[in-house]
C-alpha positions as CSV (number, residue, x, y, z in Angstrom):
1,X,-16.3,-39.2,-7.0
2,X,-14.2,-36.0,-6.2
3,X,-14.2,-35.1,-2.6
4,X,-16.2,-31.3,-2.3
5,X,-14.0,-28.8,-0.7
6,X,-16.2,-27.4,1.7
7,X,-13.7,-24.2,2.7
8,X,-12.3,-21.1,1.2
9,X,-9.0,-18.9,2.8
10,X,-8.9,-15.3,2.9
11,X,-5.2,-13.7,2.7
12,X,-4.9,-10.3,2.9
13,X,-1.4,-8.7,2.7
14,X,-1.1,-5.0,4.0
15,X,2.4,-3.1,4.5
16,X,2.5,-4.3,8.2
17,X,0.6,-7.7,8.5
18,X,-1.0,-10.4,6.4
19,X,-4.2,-11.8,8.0
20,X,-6.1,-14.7,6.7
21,X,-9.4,-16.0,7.5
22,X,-11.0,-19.8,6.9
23,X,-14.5,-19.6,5.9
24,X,-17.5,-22.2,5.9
25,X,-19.0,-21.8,2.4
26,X,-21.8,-24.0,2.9
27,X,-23.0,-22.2,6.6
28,X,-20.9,-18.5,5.3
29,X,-19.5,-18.6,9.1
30,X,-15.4,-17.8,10.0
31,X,-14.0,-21.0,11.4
32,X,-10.5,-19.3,12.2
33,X,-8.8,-15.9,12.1
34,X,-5.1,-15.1,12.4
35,X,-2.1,-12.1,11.8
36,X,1.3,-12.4,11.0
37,X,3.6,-10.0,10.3
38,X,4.3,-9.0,6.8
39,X,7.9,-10.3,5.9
40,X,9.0,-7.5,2.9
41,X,12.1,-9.4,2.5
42,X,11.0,-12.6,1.8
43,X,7.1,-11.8,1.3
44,X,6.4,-15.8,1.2
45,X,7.7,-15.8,4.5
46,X,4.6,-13.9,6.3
47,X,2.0,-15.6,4.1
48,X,3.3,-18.7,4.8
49,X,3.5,-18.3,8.6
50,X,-0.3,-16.7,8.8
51,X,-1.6,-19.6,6.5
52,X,0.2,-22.5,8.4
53,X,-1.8,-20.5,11.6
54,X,-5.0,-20.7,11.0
55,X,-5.0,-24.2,9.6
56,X,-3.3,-25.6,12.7
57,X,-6.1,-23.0,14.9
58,X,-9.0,-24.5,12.8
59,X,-7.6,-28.0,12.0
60,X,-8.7,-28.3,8.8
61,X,-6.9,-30.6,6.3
62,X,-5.4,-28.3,3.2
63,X,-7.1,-30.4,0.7
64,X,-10.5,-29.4,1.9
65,X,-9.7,-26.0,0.5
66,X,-11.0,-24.8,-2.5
67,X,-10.5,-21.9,-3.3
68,X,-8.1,-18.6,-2.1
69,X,-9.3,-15.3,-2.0
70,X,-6.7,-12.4,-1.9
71,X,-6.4,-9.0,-1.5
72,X,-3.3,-6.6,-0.9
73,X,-2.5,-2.7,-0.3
74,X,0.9,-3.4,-1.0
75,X,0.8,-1.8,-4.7
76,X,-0.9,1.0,-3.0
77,X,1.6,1.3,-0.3
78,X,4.3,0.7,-2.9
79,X,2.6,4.3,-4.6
80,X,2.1,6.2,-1.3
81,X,6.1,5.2,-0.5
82,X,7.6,5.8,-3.7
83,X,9.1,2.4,-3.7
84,X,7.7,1.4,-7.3
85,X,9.7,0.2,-10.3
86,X,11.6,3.2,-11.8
87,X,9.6,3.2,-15.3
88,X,10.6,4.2,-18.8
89,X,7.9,5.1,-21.4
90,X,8.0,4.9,-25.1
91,X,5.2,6.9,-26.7
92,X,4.8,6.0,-30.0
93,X,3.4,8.6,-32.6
94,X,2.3,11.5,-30.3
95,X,4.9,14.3,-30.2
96,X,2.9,15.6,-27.4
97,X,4.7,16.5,-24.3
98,X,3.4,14.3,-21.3
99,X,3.3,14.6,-17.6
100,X,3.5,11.0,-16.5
101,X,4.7,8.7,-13.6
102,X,8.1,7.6,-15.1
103,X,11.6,8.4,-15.0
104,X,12.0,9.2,-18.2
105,X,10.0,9.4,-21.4
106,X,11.0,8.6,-25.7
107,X,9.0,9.8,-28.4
108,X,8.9,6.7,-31.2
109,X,7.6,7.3,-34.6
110,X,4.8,5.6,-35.9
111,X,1.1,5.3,-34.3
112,X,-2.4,4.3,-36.0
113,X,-5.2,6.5,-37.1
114,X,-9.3,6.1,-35.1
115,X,-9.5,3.7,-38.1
116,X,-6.6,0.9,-37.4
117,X,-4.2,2.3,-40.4
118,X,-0.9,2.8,-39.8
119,X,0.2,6.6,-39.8
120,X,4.1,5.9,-40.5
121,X,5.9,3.0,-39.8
122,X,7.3,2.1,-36.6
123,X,10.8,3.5,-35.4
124,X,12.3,0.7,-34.1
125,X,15.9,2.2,-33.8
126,X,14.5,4.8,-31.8
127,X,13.4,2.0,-28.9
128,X,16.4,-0.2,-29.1
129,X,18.6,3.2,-28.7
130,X,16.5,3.9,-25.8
131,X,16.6,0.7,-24.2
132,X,20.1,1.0,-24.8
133,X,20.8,4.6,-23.2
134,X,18.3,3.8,-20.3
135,X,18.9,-0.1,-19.2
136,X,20.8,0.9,-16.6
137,X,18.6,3.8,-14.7
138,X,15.1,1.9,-14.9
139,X,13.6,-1.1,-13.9
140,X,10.7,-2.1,-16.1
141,X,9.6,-0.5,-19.2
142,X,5.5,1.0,-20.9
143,X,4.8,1.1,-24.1
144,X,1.7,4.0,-25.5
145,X,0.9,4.4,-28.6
146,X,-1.2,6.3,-30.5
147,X,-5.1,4.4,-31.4
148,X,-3.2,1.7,-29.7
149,X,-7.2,0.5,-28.9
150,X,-7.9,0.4,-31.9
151,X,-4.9,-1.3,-33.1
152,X,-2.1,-2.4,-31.0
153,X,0.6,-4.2,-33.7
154,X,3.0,-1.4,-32.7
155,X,2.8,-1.6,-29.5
156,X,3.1,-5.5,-29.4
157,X,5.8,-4.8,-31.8
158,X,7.5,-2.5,-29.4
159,X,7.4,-4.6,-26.7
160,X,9.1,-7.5,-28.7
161,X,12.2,-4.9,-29.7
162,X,12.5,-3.9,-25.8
163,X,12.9,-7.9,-24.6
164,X,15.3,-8.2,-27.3
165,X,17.4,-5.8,-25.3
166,X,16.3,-6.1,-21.7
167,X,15.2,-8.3,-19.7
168,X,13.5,-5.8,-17.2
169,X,9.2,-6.4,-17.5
170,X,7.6,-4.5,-20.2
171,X,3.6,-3.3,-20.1
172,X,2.1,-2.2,-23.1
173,X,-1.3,0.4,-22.7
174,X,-3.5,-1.9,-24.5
175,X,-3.4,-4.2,-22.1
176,X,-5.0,-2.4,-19.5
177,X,-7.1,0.6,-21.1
178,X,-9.6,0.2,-24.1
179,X,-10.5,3.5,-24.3
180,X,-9.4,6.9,-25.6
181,X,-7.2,9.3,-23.9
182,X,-3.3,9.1,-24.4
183,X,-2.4,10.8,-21.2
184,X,-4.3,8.7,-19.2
185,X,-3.4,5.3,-21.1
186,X,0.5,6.5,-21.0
187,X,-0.4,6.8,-16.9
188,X,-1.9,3.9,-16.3
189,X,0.8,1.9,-18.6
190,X,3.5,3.8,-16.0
191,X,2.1,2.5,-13.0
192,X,0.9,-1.2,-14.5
193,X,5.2,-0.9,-15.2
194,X,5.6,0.1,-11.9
195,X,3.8,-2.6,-10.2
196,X,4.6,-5.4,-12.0
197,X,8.1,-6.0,-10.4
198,X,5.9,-5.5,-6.9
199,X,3.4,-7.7,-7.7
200,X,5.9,-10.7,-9.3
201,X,6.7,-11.1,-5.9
202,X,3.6,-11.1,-4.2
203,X,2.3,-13.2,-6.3
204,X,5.2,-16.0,-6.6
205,X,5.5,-15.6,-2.9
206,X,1.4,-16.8,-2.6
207,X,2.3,-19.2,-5.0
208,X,5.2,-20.6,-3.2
209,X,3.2,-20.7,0.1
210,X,-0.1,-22.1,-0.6
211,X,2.3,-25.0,-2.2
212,X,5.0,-25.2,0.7
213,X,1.4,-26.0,2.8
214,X,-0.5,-28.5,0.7
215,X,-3.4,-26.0,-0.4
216,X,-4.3,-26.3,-4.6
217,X,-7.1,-24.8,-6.9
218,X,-7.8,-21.7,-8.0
219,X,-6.4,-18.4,-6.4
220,X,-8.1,-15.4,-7.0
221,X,-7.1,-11.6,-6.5
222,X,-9.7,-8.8,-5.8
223,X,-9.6,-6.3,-8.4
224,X,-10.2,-2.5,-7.2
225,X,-13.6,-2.0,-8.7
226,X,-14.9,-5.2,-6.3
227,X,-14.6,-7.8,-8.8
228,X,-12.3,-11.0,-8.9
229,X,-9.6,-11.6,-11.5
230,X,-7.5,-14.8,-11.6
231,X,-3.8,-14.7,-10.2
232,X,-2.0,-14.5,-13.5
233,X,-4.2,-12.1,-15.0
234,X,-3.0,-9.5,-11.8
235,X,0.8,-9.8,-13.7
236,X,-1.3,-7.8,-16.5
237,X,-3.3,-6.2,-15.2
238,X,-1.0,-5.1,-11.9
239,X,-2.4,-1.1,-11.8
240,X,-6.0,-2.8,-11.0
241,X,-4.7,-3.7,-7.7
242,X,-4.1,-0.5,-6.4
243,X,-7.2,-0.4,-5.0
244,X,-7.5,-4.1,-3.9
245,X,-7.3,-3.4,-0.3
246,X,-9.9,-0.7,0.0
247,X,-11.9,-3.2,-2.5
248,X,-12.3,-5.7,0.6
249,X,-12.6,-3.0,2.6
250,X,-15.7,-1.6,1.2
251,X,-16.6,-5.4,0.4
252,X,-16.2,-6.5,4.4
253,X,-18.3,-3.3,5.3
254,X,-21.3,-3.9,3.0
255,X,-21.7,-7.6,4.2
256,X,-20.9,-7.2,7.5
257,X,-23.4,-4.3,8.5
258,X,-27.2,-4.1,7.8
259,X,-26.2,-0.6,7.0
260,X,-27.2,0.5,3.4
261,X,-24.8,3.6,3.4
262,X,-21.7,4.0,5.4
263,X,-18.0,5.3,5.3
264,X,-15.5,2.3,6.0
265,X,-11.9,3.7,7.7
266,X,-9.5,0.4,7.2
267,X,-7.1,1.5,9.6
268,X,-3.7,0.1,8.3
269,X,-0.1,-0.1,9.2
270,X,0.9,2.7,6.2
271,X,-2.3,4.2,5.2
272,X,-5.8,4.5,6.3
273,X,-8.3,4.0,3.4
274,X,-11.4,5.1,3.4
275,X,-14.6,4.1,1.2
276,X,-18.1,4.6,0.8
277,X,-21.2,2.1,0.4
278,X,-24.3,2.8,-1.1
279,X,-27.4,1.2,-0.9
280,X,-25.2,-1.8,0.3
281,X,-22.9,-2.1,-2.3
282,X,-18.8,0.0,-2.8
283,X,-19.4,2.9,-4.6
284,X,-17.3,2.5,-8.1
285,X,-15.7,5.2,-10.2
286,X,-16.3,3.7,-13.3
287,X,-14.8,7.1,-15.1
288,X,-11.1,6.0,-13.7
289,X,-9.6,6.2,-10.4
290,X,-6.9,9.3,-9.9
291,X,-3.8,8.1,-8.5
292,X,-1.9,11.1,-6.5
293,X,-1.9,13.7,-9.5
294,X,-2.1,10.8,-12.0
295,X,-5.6,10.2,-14.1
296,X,-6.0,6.8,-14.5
297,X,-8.3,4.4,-16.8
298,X,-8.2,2.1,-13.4
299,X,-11.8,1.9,-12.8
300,X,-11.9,1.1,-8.8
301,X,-14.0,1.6,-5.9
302,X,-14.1,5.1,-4.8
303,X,-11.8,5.6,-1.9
304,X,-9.2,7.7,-0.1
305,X,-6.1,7.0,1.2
306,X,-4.4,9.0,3.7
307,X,-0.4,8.1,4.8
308,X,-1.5,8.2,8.2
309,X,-1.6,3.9,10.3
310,X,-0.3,2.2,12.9
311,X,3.3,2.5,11.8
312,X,3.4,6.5,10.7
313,X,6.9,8.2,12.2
314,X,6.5,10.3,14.9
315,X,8.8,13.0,14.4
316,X,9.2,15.9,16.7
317,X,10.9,18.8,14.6
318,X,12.5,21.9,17.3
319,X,10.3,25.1,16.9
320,X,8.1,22.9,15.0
321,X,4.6,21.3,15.8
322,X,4.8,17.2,16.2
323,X,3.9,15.1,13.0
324,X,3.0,11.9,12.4
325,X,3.6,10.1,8.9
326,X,3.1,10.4,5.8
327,X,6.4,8.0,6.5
328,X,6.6,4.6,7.6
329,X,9.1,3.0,10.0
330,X,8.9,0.3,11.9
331,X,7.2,0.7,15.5
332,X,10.1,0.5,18.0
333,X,8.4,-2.3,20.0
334,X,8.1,-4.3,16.6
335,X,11.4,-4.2,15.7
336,X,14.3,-7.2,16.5
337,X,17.5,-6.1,17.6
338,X,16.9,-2.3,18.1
339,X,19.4,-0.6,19.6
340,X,18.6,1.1,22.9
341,X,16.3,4.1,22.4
342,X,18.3,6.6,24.8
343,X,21.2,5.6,22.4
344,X,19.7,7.1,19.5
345,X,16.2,8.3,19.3
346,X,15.7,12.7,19.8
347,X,14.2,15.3,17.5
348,X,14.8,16.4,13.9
349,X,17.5,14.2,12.5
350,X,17.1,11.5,14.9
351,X,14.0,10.3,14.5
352,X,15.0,7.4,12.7
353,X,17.4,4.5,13.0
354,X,18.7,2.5,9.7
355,X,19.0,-1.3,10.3
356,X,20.1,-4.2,8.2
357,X,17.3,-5.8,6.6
358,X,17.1,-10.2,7.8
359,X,18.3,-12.1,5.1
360,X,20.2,-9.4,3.3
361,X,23.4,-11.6,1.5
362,X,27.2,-10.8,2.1
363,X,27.5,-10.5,-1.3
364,X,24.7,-6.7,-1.2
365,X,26.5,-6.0,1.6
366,X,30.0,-5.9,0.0
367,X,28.1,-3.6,-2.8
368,X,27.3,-0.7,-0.5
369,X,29.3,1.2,1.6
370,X,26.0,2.1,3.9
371,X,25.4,-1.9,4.4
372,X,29.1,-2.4,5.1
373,X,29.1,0.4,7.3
374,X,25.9,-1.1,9.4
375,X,27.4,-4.4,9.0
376,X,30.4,-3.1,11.1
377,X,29.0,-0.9,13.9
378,X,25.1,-2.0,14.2
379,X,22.3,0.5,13.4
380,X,22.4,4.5,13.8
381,X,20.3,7.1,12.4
382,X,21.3,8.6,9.2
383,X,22.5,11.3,10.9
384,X,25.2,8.9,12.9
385,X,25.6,7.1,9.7
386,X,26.4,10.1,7.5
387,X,29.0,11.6,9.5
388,X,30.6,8.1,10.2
389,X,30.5,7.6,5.9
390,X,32.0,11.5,5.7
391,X,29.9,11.0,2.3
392,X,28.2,13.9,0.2
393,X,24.7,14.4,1.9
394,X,22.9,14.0,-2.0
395,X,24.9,10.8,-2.5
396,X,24.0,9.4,1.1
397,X,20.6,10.0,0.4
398,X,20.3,8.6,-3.1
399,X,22.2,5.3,-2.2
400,X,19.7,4.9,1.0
401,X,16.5,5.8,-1.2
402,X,18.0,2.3,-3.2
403,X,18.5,0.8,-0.2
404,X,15.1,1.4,1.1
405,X,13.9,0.5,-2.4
406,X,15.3,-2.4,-2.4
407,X,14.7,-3.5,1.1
408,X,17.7,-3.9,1.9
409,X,17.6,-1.8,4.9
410,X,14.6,-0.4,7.3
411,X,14.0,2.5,9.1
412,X,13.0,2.1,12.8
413,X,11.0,5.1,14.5
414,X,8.2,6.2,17.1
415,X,4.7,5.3,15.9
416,X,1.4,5.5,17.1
417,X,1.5,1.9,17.5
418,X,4.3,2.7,20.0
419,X,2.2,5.0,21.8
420,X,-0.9,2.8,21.8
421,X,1.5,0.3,23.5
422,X,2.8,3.2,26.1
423,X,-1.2,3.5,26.6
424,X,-1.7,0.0,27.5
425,X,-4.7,-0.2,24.5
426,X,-2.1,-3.0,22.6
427,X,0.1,-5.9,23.4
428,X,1.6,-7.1,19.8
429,X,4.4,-5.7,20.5
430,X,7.9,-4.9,23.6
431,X,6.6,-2.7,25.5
432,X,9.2,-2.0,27.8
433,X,11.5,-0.6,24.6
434,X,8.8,1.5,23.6
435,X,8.3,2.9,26.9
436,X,11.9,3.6,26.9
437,X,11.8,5.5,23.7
438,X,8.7,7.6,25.1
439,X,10.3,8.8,28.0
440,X,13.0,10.5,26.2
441,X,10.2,12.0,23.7
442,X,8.2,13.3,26.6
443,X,11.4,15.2,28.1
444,X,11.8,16.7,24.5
445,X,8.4,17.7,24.5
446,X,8.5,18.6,28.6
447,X,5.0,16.1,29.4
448,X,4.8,13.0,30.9
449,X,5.3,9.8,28.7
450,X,1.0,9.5,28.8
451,X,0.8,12.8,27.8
452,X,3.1,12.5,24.9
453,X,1.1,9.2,23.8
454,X,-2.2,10.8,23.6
455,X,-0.4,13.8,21.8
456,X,0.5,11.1,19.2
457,X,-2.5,9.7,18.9
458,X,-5.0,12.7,18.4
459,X,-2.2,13.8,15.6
460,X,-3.3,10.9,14.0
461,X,-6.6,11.2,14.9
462,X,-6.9,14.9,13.2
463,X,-5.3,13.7,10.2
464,X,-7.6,10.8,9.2
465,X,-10.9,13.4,10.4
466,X,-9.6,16.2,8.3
467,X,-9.0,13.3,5.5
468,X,-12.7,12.7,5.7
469,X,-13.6,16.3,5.5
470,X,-12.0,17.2,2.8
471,X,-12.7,14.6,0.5
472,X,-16.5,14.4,1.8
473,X,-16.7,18.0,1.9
474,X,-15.0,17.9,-2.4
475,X,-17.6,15.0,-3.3
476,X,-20.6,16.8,-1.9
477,X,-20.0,20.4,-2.4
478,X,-17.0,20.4,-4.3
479,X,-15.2,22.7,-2.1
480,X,-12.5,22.2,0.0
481,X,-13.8,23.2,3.7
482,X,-11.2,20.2,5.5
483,X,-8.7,23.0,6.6
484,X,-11.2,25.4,8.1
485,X,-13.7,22.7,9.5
486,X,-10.4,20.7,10.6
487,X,-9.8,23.3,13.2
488,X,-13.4,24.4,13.8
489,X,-12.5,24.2,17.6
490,X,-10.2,27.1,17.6
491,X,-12.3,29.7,15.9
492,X,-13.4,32.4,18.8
493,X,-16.1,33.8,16.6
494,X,-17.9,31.5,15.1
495,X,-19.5,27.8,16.1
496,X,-19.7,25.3,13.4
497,X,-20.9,21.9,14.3
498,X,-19.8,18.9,11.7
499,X,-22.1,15.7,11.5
500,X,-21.9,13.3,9.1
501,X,-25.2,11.9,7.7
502,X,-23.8,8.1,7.5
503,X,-22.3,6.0,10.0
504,X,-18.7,4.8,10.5
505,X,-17.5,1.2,10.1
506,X,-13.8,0.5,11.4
507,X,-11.3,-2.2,10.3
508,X,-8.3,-3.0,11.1
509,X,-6.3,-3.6,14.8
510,X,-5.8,-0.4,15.5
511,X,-9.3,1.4,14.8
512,X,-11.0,1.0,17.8
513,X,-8.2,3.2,19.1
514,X,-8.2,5.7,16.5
515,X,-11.7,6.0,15.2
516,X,-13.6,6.4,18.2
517,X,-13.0,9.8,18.7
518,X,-12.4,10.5,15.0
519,X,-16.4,9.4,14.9
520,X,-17.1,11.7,18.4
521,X,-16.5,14.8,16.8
522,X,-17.9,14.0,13.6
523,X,-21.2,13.6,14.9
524,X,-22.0,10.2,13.9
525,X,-21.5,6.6,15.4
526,X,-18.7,3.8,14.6
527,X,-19.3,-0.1,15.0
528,X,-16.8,-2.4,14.9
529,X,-18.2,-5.8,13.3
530,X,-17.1,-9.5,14.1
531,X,-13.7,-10.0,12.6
532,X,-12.8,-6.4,12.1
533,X,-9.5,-6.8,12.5
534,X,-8.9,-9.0,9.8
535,X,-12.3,-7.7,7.9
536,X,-9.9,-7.4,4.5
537,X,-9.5,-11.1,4.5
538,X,-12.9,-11.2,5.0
539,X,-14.3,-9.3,2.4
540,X,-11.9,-10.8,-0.1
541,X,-14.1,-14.3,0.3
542,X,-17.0,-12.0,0.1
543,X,-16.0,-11.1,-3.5
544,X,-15.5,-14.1,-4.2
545,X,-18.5,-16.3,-2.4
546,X,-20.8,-16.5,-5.7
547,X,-18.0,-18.8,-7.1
548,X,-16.1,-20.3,-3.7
């Protein structure tokens, strides 16, 4: 008789850690809880590490596994950073102009009628032309085509003529969208294409660790809408990810609170997302998610995300007020090797320093004259490294943009995470090196280093509030108040009070540290449940507990 296996794992992967959780299914209780830093470069690397954790924390033997639950923001972090696949779309019989997310766009003759007949045959020398003239630029490929729905021969078609050609991944609009509306099929196609080179790896790299530590059986992935889908179907589905993170999010907030309605704020390392529940359960947008400008047929919970986390860039700008994100970096006291702070770090162009990426081969750096560069005098801020390169400033830029693409390189900055460190409120990190880096902020700013580290954190602080009012303000007026109500404190005329009618629920490291006064001036109160800071991992067992 088969042994039972009496435990599921929770892996959650976010832009800066990947937290996973143990869970009892028979009692529901958390036997162990752990963080590891996510490792872009080698993504199995950090899932690896955080599993291996908490199964040496809770001692439980791999086999009693039975089942993994994940969830991830990276394809939503991918989005908010630009660092998807560059996409090229083939719309087949629709001479339509488009506004899409892709590089470039072909018009293909051909298409099907509402009734499944073929309108004129399919221009196949049109696509293999394309592929041709575009190989080079992109790196994966969507297909649209008209009453594709209906009937998608020319689409599969399609698809075959582009593999012919290229081997870059292909994602027909079919296979995500069963409904009617070419712009938002051709969208959703686009960023399904964009993702699927993202979530390849994520997905191998889960592979490759649950294996490298003994775990088997079935691994599922939350879906944005609350739902679980198995691993393989995520390659083909990749665009129903997007929302994954806030998924568990809303799913960790509904279970973990007796709570019927609240707003959850998962405060990340990239973004802070934000969700409602209803009557105890995520609100889903069942009409199709909006992606940035993008209308989508990703049916998801509703959410918000704001580029505002742990990791944003501090950067102070002269003449300028001081702003934090929507960029990511890599918090100072986080980072291996830095160089020292006073060596680099100031205002406008020196916010930053570029760095060598681990495990980057000889044989990339011999292809680019930025990694040879780094390779040869250590890190510097673009600034350093342009005028050391004596290279065109657009040409610079582009190569880097590859090179952050890629992740071949990372960019190293001041971050609230930084600051929280200067405060004493964290300890994940060097604080000695960030404290370095503050001082020299603080003269730039004339305050003391505490000053300049509570300045950093009620920037944030404003921008995830005004992110709540405008969005709460849009969903239940439909105006957009944020701006005004955002700076209600400075208006000498005229008193306006805010109050939300719903509680807060925080997740994530930093939100105790963020939220708190967020919630004060709101009006309203904020718990942090048991396990908050890993309450993704969490709620991706939740989704999954009716079949764990």
């Amino acid at each position: 008789m088969e042994k039972e296996k009496r435990y599921c794992i929770g892996i959650d992967t976010g832009g800066t850690y990947t937290d996973a959780v143990i869970v009892d299914k028979t009692s529901g209780s958390v036997v162990a809880t752990a963080k590891s830093p996510t490792t872009h470069y080698d993504i199995q690397k950090g899932i690896q590490s955080v599993v291996e954790q908490v199964l040496s924390v809770s001692g439980i033997d791999p086999d009693d596994i039975g089942k993994t639950c994940v969830s991830t923001t990276l394809a939503t972090n991918a989005l908010v950073e630009n660092k998807g696949a560059d996409v090229a779309l083939f719309v087949i019989g629709f001479n339509q102009r488009l506004e899409v997310p892709a590089v470039a766009a072909r018009f293909v003759p051909g298409g099907h009628t509402i009734k499944g007949e073929e309108v004129e045959p399919l221009g196949i020398n049109y696509i293999v032309d394309g592929v041709n003239e575009l190989k080079n630029d992109v790196e994966a490929w969507a297909v649209c085509s008209s009453m594709a729905f209906i009937n998608p021969v020319h689409e599969l078609v399609a698809a075959k003529a582009v593999k012919l050609v290229s081997d870059a991944p292909v994602f027909c609009s079919h296979e995500a969208s069963s409904r009617a509306g070419m712009k938002e099929r051709a969208s959703t196609a686009c960023l399904n294409a964009q993702l699927l080179p993202v979530m390849q790896k994520f997905l191998s790299g889960i592979s490759s660790a649950l294996t490298a530590c003994g775990i088997t059986g079935d691994v599922l992935v939350v879906r944005g809408d609350a739902t679980a889908m198995q691993m393989q179907e995520a390659l083909t589905h990749a665009a129903s990810t997007i929302a994954s993170g806030p998924a568990a999010t809303a799913l960790f907030g509904a279970k973990a609170t007796d709570t019927t309605d609240a707003l959850i704020l998962d405060v990340g390392g990239t973004t802070t997302d934000i969700t409602l529940i209803k009557d105890g359960k995520p609100v889903v947008d069942t009409a199709g998610m909006s992606i940035g400008k993008w209308e989508t047929h990703v049916e998801a919970v509703e959410m918000f995300t704001v580029g505002i986390g742990g990791d944003s860039l501090v950067q102070l700008t002269s003449g300028k007020p001081m702003q934090v994100g929507p960029a990511r970096v890599t918090p100072i006291c986080m980072a291996r090797a830095v160089p020292a702070p006073e060596t680099w770090i100031g205002q406008d162009k020196l916010s930053r320093c570029i760095a060598i990426a681990p495990d980057v081969s000889q044989e990339r750096i011999k292809k680019s004259t930025i990694l040879t560069c780094l390779a040869e005098h250590g890190s510097m801020t673009p600034h350093a490294l342009l005028k050391q390169l004596s290279m065109a400033e657009i040409t610079f830029e582009q190569e880097l943009k590859k090179l952050l693409h890629k992740q071949d390189v990372i960019e190293i900055g001041f971050t609230p995470t930084d600051a929280l460190h200067v405060l004493n409120k964290l300890e994940i990190g060097d604080r000695d090196i960030a404290l370095s880096a503050a001082n020299i902020l603080a003269t730039i700013e004339g305050c003391t280093v505490e000053e300049l580290a509570e300045r950093v954190a009620r920037q944030a602080e404003r921008v995830i509030e005004e992110t709540v009012l405008r969005h709460l303000s849009k969903r239940e007026i439909g105006g957009n108040l944020a701006g005004y109500l955002a700076n209600r404190e400075e208006n000498q005329l005229l008193q306006i009070t805010v109050s939300l009618n719903v509680p807060m629920i925080g997740i994530g490291a930093a939100a105790p540290f963020l939220l708190t006064n967020v919630a004060k001036r709101l009006n309203t109160t904020i718990t942090f449940p048991d396990h908050f800071a890993v309450g993704n991992a969490l709620g991706s067992v939740f989704m999954a507990e009716t079949t764990c």
